[in-house]
Structure formats: structure tokens, C-alpha cells
C-alpha positions in Angstrom: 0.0 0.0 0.0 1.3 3.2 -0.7 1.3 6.1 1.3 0.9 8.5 -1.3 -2.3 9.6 -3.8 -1.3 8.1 -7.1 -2.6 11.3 -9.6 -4.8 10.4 -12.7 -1.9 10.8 -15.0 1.4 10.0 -13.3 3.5 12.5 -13.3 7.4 13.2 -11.5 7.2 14.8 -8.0 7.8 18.3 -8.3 11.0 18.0 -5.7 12.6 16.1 -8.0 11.7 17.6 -11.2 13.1 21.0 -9.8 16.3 19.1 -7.7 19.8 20.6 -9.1 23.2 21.0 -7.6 24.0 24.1 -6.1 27.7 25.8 -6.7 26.8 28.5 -3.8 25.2 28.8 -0.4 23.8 31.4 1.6 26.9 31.5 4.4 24.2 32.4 7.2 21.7 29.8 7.0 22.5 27.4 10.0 20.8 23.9 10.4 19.8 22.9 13.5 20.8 19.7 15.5 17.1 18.7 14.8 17.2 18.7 10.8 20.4 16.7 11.1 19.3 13.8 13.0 15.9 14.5 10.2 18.7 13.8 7.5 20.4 10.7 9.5 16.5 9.6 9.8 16.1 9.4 6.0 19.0 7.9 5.6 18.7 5.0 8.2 15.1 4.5 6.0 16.6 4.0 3.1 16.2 0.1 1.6 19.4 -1.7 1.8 20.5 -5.5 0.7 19.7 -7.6 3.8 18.8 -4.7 5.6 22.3 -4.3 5.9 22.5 -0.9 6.0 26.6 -0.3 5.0 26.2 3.4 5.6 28.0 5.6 7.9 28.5 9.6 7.9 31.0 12.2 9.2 28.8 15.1 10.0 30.9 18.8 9.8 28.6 21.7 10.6 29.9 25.0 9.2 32.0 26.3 12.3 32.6 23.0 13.5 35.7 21.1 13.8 34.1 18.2 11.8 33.5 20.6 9.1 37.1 22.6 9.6 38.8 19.0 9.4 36.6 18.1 6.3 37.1 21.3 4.2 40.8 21.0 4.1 40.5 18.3 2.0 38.4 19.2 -0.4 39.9 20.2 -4.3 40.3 23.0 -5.5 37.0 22.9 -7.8 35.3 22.0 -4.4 37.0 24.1 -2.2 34.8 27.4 -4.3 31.7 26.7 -3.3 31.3 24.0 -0.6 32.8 25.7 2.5 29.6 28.0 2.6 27.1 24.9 2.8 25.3 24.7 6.1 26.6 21.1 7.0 28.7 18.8 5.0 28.1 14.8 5.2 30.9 12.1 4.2 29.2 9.3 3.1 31.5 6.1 4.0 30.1 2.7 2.7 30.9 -0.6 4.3 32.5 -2.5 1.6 34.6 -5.3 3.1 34.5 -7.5 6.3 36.6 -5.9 9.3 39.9 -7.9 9.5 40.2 -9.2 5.8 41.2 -7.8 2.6 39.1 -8.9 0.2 36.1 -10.4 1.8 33.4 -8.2 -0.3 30.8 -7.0 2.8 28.1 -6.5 0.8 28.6 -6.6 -3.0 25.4 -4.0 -3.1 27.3 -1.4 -0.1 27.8 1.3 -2.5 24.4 1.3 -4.2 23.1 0.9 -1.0 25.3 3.9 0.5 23.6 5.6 -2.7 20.4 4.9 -1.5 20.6 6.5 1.9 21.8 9.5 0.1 19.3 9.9 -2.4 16.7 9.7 0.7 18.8 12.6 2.8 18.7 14.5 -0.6 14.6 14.6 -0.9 15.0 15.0 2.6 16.6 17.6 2.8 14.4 19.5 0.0 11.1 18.5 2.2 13.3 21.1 5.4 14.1 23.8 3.1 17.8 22.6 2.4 19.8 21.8 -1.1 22.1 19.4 -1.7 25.0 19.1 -3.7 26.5 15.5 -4.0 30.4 15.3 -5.1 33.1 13.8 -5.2 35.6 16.4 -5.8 37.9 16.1 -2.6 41.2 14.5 -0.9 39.6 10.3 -0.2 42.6 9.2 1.4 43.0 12.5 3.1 39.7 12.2 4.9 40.3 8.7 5.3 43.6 9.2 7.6 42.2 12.9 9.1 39.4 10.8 10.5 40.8 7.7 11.3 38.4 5.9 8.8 38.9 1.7 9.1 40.2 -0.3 6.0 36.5 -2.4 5.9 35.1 1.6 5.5 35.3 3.7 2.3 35.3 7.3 2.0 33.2 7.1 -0.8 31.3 10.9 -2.0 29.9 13.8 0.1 27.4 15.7 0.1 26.8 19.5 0.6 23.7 20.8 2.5 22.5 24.1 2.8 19.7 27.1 0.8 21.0 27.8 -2.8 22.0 31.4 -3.6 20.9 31.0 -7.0 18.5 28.9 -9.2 18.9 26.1 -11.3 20.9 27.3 -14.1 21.5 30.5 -13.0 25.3 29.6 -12.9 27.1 26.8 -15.2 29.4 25.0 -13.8 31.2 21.3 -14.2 28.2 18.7 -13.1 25.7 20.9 -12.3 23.6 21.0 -15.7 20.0 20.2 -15.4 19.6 18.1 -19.3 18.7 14.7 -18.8 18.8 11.9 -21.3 15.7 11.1 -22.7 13.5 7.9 -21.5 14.4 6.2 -24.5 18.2 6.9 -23.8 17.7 5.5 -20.6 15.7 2.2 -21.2 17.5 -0.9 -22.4 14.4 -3.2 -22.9 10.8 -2.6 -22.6 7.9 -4.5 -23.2 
């Protein structure tokens, strides 16, 4: 059963339709402890193989030491625009077992870690917030600054915060709103 009205003529939720990346964020918007543990919430929703749930976050709130320890690593592309988010997340899947080297945890952990951030990411838009996910920063960096285990991987991050501007009101790398068409996107159908 789903929670939701389906319409007469299914349609894309609006969120989603009008989702894009942000490359700037209003430096005095501050998130509170509460729409944090809200994000953390989605993700800990999120479906997972097993129910295995091979997520984990680092959580740096602009201001904090999390978020001072975090933004030194970020690249130079990065390093523009995601300082000024409101709180940045490192998403770290689980992909190995703890003590082997090749012992796959979960050969789903990164779709799965993928999962939990597409559910922060609508999330986030339901409290006001924007998200820019990336990958544009130091891995091992973050890895050693935050003592990450070998069975863990530092594996994207994602920027939260209100947009500055609207969707293609700047260009920049990754942040275009064209999508490939349905037929682009389907393999089979019938």
C-alpha cells in the first residue's frame, strides 16, 4: 500500500523535477541539531541489501571542527563553493568485512550507500535545504584525518545548505540540469 495519492496521469514529484546542484550557499543559513538527526533519519530509511545498511556519515557543521577537518581536504573545484554549505556529510560505505582484505561485505554497499543519500537528498528539500552531492575532494585525506577503518570507504559527500541561486543561474562542471531522454535511458521494454 502506498502512502501517497497516485494522480490520474502520473507525473514526477515536483522536488525532483526542480532538484539541481547548487555551486553557492547562503553562508548564514545554519541547520539545526534537529534537521540533522531528520537527514540521518532518511538515511537510516533508506532500503538496503539484507537490511544491511553499509552506511555511515561524518557530519561537519559550518563552524565546527568536523566541518574545519573536512574542508581542508576538499579540491580546488570544491573548495569554491562548498565551505559556505550549512553542514557537509561524508558518506563512507561498508564494503569489506573488518579484519580481511578482500572479503566483499556486501557486493550491493555502495548502491546501497547511494540509497541513503538519495533519501537525505529529498529529505533535505522536504526542510528547506539543497544538496550538492560530489566527489571532488582529498579520499585518502579524509580517510587518515578521521581515522576511517580499511573495511570503511570514503566514498562521495554531500553538501547541504539554501541555494543562492536557481537552477541554471550559474554553469558549472556537473551541475547542468539536461537529462537523457527515456528512450536513452531504457535498455528493454515491453
Amino acid at each position: 500500500m502506498t502512502i501517497c495519492d497516485p494522480p490520474v496521469i502520473p507525473d514526477v514529484h515536483p522536488a525532483l523535477v526542480g532538484r539541481f546542484s547548487p555551486v553557492g550557499f547562503d553562508p548564514t543559513i545554519e541547520v539545526s541539531d534537529g534537521q540533522i538527526d531528520s537527514l540521518l533519519d532518511a538515511a537510516r530509511h533508506a532500503p538496503s541489501a539484507g537490511n544491511s545498511q553499509p552506511w555511515q556519515f561524518i557530519v561537519g557543521r559550518r563552524g565546527g571542527d568536523a566541518h574545519r577537518r573536512i574542508v581542508r581536504h576538499l579540491a580546488r573545484s570544491s573548495s569554491q563553493w562548498a565551505p559556505s554549505a550549512s553542514v557537509l556529510f561524508v558518506n563512507l560505505a561498508h564494503t569489506t568485512v573488518e579484519g580481511t582484505d578482500d572479503w566483499e561485505y556486501s557486493e550491493f554497499a555502495r548502491y546501497d550507500l547511494g540509497q541513503a543519500v538519495a533519501h537525505m537528498t529529498i529529505q533535505g528539500l522536504h526542510l528547506g535545504l539543497d544538496a550538492h552531492q560530489f566527489r571532488a575532494f582529498d579520499r585518502s585525506g579524509i580517510t587518515g584525518e578521521f581515522s576511517v577503518p580499511a573495511h570503511w570507504e570514503v566514498t562521495s559527500m554531500t553538501a547541504f545548505g539554501v541555494s543562492t541561486h536557481s537552477a541554471g543561474e550559474i554553469r558549472s562542471a556537473g551541475t547542468s540540469r539536461e537529462r537523457a531522454s527515456r528512450a536513452d535511458i531504457t535498455w528493454a521494454r515491453g
